[in-house]
N, C-alpha and C positions, 0 to 999 in steps of 0.2 A: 644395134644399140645395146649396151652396157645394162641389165635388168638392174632393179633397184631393190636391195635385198637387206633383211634384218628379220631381228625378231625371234623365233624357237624352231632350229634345225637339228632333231635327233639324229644320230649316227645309229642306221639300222644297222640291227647284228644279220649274219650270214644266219639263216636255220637251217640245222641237219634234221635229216632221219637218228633212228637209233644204230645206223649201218653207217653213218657217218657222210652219207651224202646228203645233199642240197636240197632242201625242201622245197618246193617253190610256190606251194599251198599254201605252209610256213609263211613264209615271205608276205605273198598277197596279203594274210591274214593281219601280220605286224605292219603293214603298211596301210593298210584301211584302217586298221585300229589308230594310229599315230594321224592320220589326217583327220581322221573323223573328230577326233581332240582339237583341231582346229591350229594345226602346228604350220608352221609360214612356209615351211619346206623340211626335207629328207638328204640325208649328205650319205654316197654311197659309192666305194666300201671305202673305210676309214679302221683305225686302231681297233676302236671298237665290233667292226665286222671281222674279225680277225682275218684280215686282207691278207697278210703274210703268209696264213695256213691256202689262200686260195691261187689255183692255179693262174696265170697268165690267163686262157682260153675260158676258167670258171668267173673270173671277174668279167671279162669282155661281155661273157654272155647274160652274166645276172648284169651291168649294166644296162645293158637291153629292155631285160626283163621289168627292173624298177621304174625306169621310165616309160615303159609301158604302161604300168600299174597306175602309175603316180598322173600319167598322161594329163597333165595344166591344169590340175588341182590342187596344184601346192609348187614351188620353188624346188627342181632337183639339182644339188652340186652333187658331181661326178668326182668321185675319189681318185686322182691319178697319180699317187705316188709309184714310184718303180725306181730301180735298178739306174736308169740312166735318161738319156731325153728320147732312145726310139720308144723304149718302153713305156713310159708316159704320153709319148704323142700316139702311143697306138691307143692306149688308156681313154685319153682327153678326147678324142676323133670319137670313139664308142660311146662317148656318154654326149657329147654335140650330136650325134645320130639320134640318139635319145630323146632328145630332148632338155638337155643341162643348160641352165644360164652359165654359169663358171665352173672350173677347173680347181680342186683343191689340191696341192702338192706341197707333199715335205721337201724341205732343202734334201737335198740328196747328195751321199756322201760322197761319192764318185764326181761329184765338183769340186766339195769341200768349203769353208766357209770365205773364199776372197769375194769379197763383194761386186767384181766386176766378172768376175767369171760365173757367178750366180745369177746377174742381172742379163748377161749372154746368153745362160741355157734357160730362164724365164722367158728369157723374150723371143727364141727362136719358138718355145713350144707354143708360147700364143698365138704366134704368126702359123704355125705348121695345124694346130687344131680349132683357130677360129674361134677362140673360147675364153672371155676375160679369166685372169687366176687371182685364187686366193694361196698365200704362202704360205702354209702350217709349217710352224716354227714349233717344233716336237722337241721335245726330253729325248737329253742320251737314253738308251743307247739306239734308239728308232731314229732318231732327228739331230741337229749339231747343234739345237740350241744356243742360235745365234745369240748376243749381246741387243738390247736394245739398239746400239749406237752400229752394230753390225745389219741388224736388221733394217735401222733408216737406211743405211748407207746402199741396199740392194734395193727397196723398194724404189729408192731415188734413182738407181741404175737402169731404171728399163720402165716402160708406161703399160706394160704388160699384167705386172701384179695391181689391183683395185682394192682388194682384200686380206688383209693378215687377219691368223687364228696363230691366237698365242696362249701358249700352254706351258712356256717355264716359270716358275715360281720365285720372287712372289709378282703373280700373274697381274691385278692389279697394278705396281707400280710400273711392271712395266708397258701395262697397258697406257699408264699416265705417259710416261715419256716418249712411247712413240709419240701419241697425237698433241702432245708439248709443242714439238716440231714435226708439223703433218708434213709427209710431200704430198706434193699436189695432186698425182695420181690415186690417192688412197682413200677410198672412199667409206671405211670402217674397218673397224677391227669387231672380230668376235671371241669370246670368250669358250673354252676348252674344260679340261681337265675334270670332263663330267657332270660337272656345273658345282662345284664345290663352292668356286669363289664368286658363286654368279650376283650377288649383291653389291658387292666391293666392284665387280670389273664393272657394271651396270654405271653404280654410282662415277666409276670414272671414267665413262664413257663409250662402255662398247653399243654398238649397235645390236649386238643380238650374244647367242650363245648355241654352242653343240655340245649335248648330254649324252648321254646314252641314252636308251627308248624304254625305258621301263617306265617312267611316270611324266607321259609327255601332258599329261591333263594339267598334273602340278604347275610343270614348268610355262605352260600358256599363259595358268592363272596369275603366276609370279610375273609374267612378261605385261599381261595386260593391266595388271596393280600399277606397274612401274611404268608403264607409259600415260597410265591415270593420274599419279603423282602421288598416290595413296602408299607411302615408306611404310606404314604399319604394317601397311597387307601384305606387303611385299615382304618383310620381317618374317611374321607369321609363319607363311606359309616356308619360309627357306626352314624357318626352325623345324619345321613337319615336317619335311622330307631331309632333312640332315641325314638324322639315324640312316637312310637306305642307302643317300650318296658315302655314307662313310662306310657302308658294308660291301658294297660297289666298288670300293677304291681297292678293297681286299680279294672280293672274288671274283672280279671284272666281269670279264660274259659269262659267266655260269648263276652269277647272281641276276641279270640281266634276263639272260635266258628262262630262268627260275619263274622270276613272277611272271614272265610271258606265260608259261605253262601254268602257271596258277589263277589267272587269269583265261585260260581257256582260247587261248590266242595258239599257242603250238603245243604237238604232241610230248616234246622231251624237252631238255637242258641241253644237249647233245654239244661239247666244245673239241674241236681241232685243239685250238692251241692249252698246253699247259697249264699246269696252274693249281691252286688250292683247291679240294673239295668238300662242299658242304656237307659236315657231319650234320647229327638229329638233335644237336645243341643248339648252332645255327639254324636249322629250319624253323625251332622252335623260336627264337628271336625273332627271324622274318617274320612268323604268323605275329608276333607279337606288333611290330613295327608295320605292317601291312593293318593291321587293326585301327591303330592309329592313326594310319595317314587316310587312312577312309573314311574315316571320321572328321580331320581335318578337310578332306575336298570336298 
């Protein structure tokens, strides 16, 4: 049976040592902390875990590991994008091992975006991993950032996908116009891109959102405001964490990382993938913007 899923799914980051390997101290740490906030579930690994930097055999096995951790205390979606559909069904298999209600997969280039031939290699990988999917519709140049009218057109192709995460902009409307014209199969959409737009895709309809895990306390509180019906509070609070989502949009996991370690959650920042680093200009904003949102929660 198909689990019944919404609400606040952080995308944990990978933790390194300062040697660049995998923490898994790290890990446990960020994952007790994000449930303990009372988060509906954990989506792993994703953009935000910098999946790309991790190996085939280092994802298989931190699958493992989170579902381990996370073991029916919360909702675990298994990150299985890859390279093509063995790669993902190897993916999707390890995280149904686990313990995953569903499969979240980017379209994948090596299909490309015909809609019949996406709704083919969706539904071969349901059938091959046993695992309802969610379709993360990703920004070039990680994803094909299908069209709304592209993305009904594959959800309708195969009963395989339950769940779209949509993440091209502006996310919003076209969160409006998939569920305009639901297919029947599709049991919610969520909300992406950090949770930037998370009031606007709320208001128009998502079921839930995946942020990054720096401030999953916030994003509870905003989730349980808006199913309270209380818009103020829900307002409020997005105003108070802006400032970090829009400093996040800049230095992705290393800002992520950051307050984890400032918070006494992991030993370093430590990132594989590329990227801006925070000078002592920005750390001084953070402290500044971490002042404020603690006082906001």
């Amino acid at each position: 049976m198909t689990a019944s899923i919404g609400g606040v799914f952080p995308v944990l980051p990978t933790i390194f040592t300062a040697a660049g390997d995998i923490d898994e101290g790290g890990m446990a740490s960020v994952i007790d902390y994000a449930l303990d906030r009372g988060v509906d579930g954990v989506v792993f690994p994703g953009l935000a875990s910098e999946y790309d930097m991790l190996t085939l055999e280092e994802r298989e096995a931190m699958i493992g590991f989170v579902g381990s951790r996370v073991a029916g205390r919360a909702h675990f979606v298994v990150g299985a994008s890859g390279i093509g559909l063995d790669e993902s069904t190897r993916l999707a298999t390890a995280g149904a091992r686990a313990g995953a209600v569903a499969a979240m997969v980017m379209t994948p280039k090596s299909v490309g975006a015909d809609a019949t031939a996406l709704g083919a290699f969706y539904t071969t990988l349901g059938t091959r991993a046993d695992l309802p999917l969610m379709l993360q519709n990703a920004p070039v140049p990680m994803g094909l950032a299908l069209s709304s009218a592209q993305l009904r057109e594959v959800v309708q192709a195969t009963d395989a996908i339950r769940w779209v995460k949509e993440e091209n902009m502006p996310c919003g409307q076209r969160i409006s116009a998939l569920l305009e014209h639901r297919p029947a199969s599709l049991r919610g959409v969520f909300g992406g891109a950090g949770g930037r737009y998370i009031t606007d895709e709320l208001a128009r309809g998502a079921i839930g959102t995946m942020p990054a895990a720096e401030t999953p306390e916030i994003h509870v509180a905003l989730m349980n405001a808006h199913l309270a019906g209380d818009s103020e509070k829900v307002r409020d609070l997005y105003e108070a964490v802006l400032p970090i989502l829009m400093m996040q949009a800049v230095f992705r996991w290393r800002l992520t990382k950051e307050v984890l370690r400032r918070r006494g959650l992991i030993a370093n920042a430590y990132t594989r993938s590329p990227g801006p680093e925070l000078d002592s200009g920005d750390h001084d904003e953070l402290t500044r913007i971490l002042a404020r949102l603690e006082r906001a929660a």
